[in-house]
TIGUKE-632899 format. One record per atom (N, C-alpha, C, O): x, y negated, z; chain; atom name. Coordinates in Angstrom, 1 decimal. Atoms other than C-alpha are relative to their C-alpha. Layout:
BEGIN
X | Y | Z | A | CA
...
END
This chain:
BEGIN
0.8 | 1.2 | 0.0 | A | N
0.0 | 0.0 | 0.0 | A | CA
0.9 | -1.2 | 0.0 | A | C
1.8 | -1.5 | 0.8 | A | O
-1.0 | 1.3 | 0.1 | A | N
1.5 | -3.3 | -1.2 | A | CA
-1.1 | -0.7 | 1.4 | A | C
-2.3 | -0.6 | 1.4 | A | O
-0.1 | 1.1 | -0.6 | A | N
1.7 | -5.9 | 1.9 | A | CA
-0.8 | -1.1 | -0.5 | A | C
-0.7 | -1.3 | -1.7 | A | O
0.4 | 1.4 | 0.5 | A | N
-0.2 | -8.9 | 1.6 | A | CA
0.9 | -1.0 | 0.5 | A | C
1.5 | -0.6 | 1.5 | A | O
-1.1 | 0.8 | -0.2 | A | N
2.1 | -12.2 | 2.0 | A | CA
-1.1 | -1.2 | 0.0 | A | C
-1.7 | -1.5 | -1.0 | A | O
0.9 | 1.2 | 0.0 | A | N
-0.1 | -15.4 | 3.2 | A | CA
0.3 | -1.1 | -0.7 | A | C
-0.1 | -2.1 | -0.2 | A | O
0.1 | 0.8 | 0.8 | A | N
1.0 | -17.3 | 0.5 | A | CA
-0.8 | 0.5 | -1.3 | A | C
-0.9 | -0.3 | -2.2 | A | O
1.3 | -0.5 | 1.2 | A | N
-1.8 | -15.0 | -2.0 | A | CA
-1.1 | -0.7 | 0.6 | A | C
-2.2 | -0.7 | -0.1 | A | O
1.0 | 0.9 | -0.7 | A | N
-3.9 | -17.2 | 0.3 | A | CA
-0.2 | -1.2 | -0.4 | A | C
-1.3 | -1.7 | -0.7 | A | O
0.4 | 1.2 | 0.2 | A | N
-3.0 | -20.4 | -0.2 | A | CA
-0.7 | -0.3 | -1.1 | A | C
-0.4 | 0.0 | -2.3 | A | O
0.6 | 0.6 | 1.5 | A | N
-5.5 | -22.3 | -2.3 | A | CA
0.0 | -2.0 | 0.5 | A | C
-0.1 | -2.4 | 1.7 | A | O
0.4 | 1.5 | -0.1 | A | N
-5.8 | -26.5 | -2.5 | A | CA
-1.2 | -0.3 | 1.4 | A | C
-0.9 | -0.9 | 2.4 | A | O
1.3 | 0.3 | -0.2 | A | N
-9.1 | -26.7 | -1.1 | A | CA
0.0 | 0.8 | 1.7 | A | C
0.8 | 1.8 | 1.9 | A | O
-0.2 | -0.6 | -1.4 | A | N
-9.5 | -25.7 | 2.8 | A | CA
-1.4 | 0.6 | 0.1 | A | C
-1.9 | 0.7 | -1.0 | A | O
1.1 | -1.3 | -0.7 | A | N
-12.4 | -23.5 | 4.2 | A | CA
-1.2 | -1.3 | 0.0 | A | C
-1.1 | -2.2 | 0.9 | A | O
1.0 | 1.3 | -0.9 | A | N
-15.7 | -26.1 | 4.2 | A | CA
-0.5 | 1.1 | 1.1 | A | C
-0.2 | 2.3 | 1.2 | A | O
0.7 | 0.1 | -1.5 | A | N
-17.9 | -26.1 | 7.6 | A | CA
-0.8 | 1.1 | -0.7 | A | C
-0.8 | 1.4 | -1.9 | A | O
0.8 | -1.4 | 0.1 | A | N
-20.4 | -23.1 | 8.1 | A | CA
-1.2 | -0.3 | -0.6 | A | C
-2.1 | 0.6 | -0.7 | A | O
1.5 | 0.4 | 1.1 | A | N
-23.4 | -25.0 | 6.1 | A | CA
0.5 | -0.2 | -1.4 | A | C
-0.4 | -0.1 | -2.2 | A | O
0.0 | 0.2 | 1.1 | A | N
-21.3 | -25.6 | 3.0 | A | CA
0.0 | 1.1 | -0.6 | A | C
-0.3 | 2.1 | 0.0 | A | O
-0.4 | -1.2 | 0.5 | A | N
-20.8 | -23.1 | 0.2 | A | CA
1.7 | 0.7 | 0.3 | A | C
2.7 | 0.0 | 0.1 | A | O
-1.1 | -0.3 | -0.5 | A | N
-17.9 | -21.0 | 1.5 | A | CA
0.5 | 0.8 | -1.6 | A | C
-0.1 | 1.4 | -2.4 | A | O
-0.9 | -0.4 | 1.5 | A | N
-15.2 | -20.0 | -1.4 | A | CA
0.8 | 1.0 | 0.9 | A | C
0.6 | 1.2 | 2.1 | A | O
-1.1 | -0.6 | -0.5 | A | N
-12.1 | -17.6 | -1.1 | A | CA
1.3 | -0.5 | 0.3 | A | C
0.9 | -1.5 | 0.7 | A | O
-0.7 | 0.4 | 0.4 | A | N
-8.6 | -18.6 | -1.0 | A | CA
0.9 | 0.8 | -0.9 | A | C
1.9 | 0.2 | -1.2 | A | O
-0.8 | -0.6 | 0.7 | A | N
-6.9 | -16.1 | -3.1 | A | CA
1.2 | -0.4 | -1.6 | A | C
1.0 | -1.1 | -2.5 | A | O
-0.7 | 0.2 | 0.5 | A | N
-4.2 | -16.2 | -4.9 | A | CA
-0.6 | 0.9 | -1.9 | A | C
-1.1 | 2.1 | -1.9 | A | O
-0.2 | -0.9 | 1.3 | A | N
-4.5 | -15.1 | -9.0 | A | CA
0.5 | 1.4 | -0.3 | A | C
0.3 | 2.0 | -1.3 | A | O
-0.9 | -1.0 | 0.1 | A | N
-2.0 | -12.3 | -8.0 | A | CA
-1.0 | 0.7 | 1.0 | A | C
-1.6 | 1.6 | 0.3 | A | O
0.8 | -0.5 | -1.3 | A | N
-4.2 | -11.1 | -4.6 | A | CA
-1.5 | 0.6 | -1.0 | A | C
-2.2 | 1.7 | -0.8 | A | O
1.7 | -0.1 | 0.3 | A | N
-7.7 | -11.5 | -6.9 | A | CA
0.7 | 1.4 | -1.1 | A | C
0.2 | 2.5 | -0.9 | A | O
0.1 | -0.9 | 0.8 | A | N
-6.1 | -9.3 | -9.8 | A | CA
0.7 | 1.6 | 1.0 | A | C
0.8 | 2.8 | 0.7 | A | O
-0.7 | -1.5 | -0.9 | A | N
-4.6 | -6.8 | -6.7 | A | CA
-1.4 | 0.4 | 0.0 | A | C
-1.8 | 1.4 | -0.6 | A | O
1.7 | -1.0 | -0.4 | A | N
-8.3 | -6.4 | -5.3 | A | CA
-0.5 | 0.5 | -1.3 | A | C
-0.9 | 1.6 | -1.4 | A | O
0.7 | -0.7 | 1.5 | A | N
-9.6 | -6.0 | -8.9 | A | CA
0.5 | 1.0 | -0.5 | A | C
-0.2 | 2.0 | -1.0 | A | O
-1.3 | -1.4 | 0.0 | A | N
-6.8 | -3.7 | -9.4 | A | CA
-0.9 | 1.3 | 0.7 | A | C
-1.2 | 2.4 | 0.2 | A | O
0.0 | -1.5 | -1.0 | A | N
-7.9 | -1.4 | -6.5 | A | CA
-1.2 | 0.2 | 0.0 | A | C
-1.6 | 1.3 | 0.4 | A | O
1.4 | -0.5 | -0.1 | A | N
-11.5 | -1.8 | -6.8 | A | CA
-0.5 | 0.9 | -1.5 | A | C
-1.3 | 1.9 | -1.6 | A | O
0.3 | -0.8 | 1.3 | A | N
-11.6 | -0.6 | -10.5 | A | CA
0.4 | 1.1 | -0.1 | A | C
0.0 | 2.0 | -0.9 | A | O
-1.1 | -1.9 | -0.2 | A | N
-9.0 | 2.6 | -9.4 | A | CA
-1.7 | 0.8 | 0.8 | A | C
-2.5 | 1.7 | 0.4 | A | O
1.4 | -0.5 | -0.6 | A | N
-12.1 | 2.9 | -6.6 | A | CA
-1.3 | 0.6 | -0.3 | A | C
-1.9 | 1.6 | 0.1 | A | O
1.0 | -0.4 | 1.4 | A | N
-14.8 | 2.7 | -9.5 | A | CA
0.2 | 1.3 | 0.1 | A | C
-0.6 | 2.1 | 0.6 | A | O
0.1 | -0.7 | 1.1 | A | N
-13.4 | 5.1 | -11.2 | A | CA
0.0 | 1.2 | 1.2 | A | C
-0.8 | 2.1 | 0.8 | A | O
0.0 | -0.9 | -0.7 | A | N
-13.0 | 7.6 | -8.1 | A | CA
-1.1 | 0.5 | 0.3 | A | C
-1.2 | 1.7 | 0.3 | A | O
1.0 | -0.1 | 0.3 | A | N
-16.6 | 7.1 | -7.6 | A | CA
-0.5 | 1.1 | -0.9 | A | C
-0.8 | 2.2 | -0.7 | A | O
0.4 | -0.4 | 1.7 | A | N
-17.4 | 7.9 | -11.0 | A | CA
0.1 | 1.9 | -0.4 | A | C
-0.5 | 2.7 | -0.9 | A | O
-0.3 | -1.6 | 0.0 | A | N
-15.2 | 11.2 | -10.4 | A | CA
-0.6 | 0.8 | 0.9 | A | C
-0.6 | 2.0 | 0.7 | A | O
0.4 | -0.9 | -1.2 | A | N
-16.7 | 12.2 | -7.4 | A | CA
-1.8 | 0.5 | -0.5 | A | C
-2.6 | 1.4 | -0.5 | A | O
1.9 | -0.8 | 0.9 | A | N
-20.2 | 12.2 | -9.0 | A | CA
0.0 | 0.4 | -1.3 | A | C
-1.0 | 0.7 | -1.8 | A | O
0.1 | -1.5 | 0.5 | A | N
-19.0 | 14.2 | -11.6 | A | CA
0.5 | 1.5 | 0.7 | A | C
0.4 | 2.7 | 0.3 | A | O
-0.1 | -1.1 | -0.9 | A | N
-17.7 | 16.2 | -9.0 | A | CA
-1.3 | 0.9 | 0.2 | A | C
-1.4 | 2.1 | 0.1 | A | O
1.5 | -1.0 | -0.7 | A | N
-21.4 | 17.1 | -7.6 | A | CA
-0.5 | 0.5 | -1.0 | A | C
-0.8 | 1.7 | -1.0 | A | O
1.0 | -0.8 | 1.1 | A | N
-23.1 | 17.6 | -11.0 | A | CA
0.9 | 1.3 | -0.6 | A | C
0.4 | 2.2 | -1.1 | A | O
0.7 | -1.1 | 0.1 | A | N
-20.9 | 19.8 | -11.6 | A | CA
0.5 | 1.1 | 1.0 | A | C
1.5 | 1.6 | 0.7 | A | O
0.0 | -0.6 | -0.8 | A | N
-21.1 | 21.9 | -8.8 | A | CA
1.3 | 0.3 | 0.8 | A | C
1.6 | 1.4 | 1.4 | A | O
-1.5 | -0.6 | -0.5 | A | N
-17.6 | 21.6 | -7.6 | A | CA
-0.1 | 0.3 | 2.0 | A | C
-1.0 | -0.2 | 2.7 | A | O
0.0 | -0.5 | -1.3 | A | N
-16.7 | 23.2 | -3.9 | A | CA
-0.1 | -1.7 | 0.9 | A | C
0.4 | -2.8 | 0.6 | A | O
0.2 | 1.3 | -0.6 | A | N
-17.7 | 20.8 | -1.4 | A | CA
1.0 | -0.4 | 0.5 | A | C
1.3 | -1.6 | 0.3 | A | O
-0.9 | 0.8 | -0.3 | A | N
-14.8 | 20.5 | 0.3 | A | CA
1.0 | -0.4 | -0.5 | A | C
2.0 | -0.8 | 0.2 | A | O
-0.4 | 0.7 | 0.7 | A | N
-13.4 | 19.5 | -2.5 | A | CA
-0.3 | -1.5 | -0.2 | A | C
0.6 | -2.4 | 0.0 | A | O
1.2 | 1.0 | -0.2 | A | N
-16.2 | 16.6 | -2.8 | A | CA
1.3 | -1.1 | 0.8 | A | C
2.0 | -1.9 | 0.4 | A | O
-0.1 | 0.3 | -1.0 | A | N
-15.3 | 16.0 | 0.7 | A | CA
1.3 | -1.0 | 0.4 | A | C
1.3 | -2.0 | 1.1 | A | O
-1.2 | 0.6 | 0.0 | A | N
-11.5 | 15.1 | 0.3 | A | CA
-0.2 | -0.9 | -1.5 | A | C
0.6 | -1.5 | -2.2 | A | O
0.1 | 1.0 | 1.8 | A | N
-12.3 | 13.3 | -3.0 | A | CA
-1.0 | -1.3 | 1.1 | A | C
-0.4 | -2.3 | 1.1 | A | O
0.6 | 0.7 | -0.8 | A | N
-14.7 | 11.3 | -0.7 | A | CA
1.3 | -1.1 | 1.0 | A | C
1.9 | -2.1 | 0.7 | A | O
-1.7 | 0.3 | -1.2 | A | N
-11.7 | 10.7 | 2.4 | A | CA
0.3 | -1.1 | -0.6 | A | C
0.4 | -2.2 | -0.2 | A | O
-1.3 | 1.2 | 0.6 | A | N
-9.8 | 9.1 | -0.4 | A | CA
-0.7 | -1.1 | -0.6 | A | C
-0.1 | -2.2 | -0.7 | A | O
0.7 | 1.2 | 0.5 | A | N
-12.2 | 6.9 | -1.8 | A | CA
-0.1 | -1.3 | 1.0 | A | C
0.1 | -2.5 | 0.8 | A | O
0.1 | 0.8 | -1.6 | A | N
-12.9 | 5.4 | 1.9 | A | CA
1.1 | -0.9 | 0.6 | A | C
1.1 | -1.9 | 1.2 | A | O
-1.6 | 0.6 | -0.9 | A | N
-9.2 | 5.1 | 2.6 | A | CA
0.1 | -1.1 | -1.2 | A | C
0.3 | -2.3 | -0.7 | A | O
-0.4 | 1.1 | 0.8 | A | N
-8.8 | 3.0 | -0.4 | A | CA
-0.8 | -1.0 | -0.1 | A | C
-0.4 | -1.8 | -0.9 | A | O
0.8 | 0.9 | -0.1 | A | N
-11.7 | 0.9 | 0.3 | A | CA
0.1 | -0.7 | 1.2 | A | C
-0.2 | -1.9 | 1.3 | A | O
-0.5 | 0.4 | -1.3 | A | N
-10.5 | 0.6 | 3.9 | A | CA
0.6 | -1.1 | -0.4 | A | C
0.3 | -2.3 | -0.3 | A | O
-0.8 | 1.0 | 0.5 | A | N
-7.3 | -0.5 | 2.2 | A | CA
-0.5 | -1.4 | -0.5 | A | C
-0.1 | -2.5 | -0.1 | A | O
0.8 | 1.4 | 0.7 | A | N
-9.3 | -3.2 | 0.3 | A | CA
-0.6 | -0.9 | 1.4 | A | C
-0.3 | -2.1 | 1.4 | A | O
0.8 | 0.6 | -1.3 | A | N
-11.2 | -4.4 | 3.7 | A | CA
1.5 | -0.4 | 0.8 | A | C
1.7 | -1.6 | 0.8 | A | O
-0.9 | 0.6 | -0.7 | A | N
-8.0 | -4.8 | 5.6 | A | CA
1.2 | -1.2 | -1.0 | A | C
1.6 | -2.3 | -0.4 | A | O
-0.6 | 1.2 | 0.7 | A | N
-6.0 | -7.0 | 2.9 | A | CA
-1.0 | -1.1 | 0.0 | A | C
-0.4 | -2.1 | 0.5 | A | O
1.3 | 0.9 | -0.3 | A | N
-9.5 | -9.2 | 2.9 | A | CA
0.4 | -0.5 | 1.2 | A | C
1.0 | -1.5 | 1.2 | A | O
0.1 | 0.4 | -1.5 | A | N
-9.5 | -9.5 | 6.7 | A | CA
1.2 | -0.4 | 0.0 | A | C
1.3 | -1.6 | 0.4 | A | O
-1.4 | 1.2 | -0.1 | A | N
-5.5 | -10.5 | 6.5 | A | CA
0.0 | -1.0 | -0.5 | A | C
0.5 | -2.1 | -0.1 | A | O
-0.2 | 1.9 | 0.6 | A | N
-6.0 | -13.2 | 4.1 | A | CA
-0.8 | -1.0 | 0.5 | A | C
-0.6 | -2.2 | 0.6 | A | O
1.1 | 1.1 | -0.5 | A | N
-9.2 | -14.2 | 5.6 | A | CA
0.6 | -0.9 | 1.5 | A | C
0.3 | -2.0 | 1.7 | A | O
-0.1 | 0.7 | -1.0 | A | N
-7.6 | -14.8 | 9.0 | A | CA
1.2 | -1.2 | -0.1 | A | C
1.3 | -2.3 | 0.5 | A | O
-1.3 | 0.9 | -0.2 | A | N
-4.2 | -16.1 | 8.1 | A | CA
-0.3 | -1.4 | -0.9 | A | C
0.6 | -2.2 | -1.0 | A | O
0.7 | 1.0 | 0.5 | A | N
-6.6 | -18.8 | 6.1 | A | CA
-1.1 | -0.6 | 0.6 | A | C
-1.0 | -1.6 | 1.3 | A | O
1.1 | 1.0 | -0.7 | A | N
-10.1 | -19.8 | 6.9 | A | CA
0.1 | 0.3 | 1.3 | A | C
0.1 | -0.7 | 2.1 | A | O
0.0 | 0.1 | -1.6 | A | N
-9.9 | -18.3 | 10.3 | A | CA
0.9 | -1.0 | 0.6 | A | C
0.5 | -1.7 | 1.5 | A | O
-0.8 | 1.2 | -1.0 | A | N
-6.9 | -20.6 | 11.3 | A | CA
-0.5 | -1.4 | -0.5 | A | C
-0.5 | -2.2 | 0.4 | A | O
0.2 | 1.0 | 0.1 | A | N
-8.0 | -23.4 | 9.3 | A | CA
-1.5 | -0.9 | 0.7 | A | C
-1.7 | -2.1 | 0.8 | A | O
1.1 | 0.4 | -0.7 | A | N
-11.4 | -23.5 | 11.1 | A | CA
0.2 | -0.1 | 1.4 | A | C
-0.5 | -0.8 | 2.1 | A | O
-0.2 | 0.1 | -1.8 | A | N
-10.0 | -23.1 | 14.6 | A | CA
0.5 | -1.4 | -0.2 | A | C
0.2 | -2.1 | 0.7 | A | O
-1.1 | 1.3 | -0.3 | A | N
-7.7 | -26.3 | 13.7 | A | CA
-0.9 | -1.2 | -0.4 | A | C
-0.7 | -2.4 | -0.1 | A | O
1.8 | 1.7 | 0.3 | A | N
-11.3 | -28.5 | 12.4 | A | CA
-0.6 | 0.3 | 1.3 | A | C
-1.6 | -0.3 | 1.4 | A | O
1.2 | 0.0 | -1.0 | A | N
-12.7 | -27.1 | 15.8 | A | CA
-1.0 | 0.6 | 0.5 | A | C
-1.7 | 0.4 | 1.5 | A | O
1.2 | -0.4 | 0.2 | A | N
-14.9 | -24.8 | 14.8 | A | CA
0.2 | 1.4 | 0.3 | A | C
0.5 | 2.3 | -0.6 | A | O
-0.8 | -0.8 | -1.3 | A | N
-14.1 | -22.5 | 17.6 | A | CA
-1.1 | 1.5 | -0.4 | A | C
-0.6 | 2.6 | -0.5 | A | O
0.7 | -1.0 | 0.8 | A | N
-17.5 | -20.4 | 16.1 | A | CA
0.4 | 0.9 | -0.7 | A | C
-0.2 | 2.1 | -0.6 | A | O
-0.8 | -0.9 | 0.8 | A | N
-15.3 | -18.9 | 13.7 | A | CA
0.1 | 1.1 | 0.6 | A | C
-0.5 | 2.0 | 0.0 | A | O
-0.4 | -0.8 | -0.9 | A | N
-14.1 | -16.6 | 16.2 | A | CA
-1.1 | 1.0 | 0.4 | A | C
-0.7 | 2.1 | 0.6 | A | O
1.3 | -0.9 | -0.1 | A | N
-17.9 | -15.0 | 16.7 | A | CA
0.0 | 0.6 | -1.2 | A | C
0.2 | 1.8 | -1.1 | A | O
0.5 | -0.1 | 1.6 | A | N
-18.5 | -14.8 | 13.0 | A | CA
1.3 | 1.8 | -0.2 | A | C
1.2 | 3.0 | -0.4 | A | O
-1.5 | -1.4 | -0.1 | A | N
-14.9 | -12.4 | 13.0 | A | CA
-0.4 | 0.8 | 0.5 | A | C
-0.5 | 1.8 | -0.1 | A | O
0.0 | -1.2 | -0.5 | A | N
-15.8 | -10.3 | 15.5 | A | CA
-1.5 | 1.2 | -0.5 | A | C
-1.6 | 2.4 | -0.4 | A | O
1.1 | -0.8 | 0.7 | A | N
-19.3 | -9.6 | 13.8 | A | CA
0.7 | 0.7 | -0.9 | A | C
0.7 | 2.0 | -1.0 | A | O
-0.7 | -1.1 | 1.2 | A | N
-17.3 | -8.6 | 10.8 | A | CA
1.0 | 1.2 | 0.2 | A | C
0.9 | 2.3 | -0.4 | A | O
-0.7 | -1.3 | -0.4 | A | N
-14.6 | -6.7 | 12.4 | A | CA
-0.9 | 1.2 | 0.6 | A | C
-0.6 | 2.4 | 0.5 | A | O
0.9 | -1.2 | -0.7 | A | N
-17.4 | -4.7 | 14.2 | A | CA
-0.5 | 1.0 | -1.3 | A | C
-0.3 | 2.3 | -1.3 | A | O
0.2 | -0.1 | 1.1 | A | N
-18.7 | -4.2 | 10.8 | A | CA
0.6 | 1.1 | -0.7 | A | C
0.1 | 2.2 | -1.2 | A | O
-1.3 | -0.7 | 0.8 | A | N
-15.6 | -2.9 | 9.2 | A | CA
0.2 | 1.6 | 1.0 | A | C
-0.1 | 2.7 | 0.6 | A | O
0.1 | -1.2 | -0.7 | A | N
-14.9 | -0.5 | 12.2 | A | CA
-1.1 | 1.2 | 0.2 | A | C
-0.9 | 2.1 | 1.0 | A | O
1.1 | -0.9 | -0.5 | A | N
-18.3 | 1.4 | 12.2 | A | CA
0.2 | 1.2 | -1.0 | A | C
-0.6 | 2.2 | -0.8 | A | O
END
């Protein structure tokens, strides 16, 4: 798993307040990594449900599943790094100490 580096974060534009429209900050290289890993993801999908039709052993399925998760994990935790080492710190430093709720709903989220 390539590292993420919080400069795939920086963007111009800072995090607006919790009523505006909220953007990402991703870097061009960060957006084509996740797109990278989500289209590998796709396609694992794709294989796993030709797995079932056609009738392959389940615990085959099963580990074909595993890996799909892990690599979607992967995708969730590069997210949650860029998110924090960006809008999360730039919202604590406007004040908006809320932030800090909003995180833990998501990490709860992520962990279930």
């Amino acid at each position: 798993m390539e590292h993420s580096n919080a400069r795939e974060f920086d963007h111009p534009e800072s995090c607006p307040a919790g009523g505006s429209e909220r953007k990402s900050h991703h870097s061009d290289k960060m957006k084509a990594n996740l797109l990278s890993r989500l289209n590998r993801i796709e396609g694992q999908i794709r294989g796993i449900k030709g797995l079932i039709e056609k009738d392959t052993y389940c615990d085959d399925v099963l580990n074909q599943i595993a890996a799909a998760q892990s690599a979607l994990n992967s995708v969730g935790r590069l997210l949650l790094e860029g998110h924090m080492k960006s809008c999360i710190i730039e919202r604590i430093q406007a004040g908006e100490n809320e932030v800090i709720d909003e995180l833990l709903v998501t990490v709860n989220k992520l962990m279930k």
